[in-house]
C-alpha positions in Angstrom: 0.0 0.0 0.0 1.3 3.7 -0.8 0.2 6.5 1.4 -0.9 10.0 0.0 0.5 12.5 2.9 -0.1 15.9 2.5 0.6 18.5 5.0 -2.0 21.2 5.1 0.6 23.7 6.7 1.7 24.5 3.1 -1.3 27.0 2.6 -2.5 27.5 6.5 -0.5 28.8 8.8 1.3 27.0 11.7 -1.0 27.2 14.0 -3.6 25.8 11.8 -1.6 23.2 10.2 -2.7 19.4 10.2 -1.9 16.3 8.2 -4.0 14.1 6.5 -3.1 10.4 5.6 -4.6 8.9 2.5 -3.7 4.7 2.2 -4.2 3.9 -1.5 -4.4 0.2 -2.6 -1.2 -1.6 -4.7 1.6 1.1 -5.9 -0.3 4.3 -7.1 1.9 6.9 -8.3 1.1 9.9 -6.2 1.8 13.4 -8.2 1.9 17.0 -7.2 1.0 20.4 -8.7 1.3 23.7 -8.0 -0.2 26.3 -9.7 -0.8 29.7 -9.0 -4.4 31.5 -9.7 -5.6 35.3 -10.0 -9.6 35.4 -9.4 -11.9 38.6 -10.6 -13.5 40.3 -8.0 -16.2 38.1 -7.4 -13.5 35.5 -5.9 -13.3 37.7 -2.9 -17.4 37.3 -2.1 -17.2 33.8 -1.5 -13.4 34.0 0.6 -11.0 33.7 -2.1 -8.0 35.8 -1.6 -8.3 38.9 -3.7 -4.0 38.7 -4.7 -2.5 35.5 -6.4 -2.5 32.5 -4.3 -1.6 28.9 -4.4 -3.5 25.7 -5.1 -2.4 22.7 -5.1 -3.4 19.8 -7.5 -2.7 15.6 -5.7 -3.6 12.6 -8.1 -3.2 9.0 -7.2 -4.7 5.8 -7.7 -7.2 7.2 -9.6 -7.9 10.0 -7.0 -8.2 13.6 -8.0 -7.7 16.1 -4.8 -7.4 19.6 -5.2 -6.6 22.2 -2.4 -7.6 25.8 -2.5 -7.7 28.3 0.2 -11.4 29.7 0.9 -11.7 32.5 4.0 -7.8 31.9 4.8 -8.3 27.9 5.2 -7.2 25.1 3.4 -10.3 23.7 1.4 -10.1 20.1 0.1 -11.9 19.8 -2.8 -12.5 16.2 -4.8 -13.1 15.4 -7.9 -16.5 14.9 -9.4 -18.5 14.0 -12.9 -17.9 16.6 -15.7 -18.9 16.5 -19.0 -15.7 18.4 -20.1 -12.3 19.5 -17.8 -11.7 18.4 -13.9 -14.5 19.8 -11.7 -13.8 19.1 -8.0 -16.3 20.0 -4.9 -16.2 20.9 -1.5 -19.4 21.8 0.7 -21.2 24.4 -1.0 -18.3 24.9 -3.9 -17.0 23.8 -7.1 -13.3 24.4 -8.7 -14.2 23.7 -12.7 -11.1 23.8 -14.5 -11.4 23.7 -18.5 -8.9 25.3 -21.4 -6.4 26.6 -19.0 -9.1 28.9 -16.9 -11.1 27.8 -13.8 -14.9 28.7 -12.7 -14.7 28.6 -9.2 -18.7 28.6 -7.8 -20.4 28.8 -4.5 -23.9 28.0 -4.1 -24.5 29.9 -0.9 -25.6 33.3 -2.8 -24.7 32.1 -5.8 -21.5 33.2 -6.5 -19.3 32.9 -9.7 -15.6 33.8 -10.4 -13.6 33.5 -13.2 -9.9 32.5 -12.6 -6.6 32.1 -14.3 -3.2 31.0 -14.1 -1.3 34.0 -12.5 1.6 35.4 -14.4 
């Protein structure tokens, strides 16, 4: 068995910081990605930062995680069923990358944001 370990003290602060332990069956190649986003306004209505920030893409054994920081506190979203792109959900949000942008969505008031790689 191969463990996914991700500590999330890389986007929370130390005081916040915990780690989570995923056990995935047989020998999974675990990956990692960083990528760095800039939202329009709107990100800042449902608690995304208003500056560029980090998020943080895991895949293994046919797990899709994605980490994004909502109100100053690592989120971890999951992957879900998409007709086109990767679109992941946590609580009352969705991450919907497609063509190199991402709609990032919250359902409590409704709240759409488009985002990009940041330069």
């Amino acid at each position: 068995m191969k463990s996914l370990i991700w500590l999330f003290g890389s986007l929370a602060s130390a005081s916040l910081a915990a780690d989570i332990t995923v056990v995935l069956p047989g020998n999974a190649d675990v990956t990692r990605k960083s990528v760095q986003y800039q939202c329009d306004r709107n990100g800042t209505k449902m608690g995304l930062p208003a500056g560029p920030f980090k998020v943080e893409y895991i895949n293994g054994g046919g797990n899709s995680l994605v980490v994004v920081p909502i109100s100053g506190k690592p989120l971890l979203f999951v992957s879900v069923m998409s007709g086109s792109g990767a679109r992941y959900a946590a609580q009352q949000y969705t991450w919907w990358e497609a063509h190199n942008t991402v709609a990032a969505s919250s359902m409590q008031g409704n709240v759409q944001s488009s985002c990009h790689p940041a330069q």
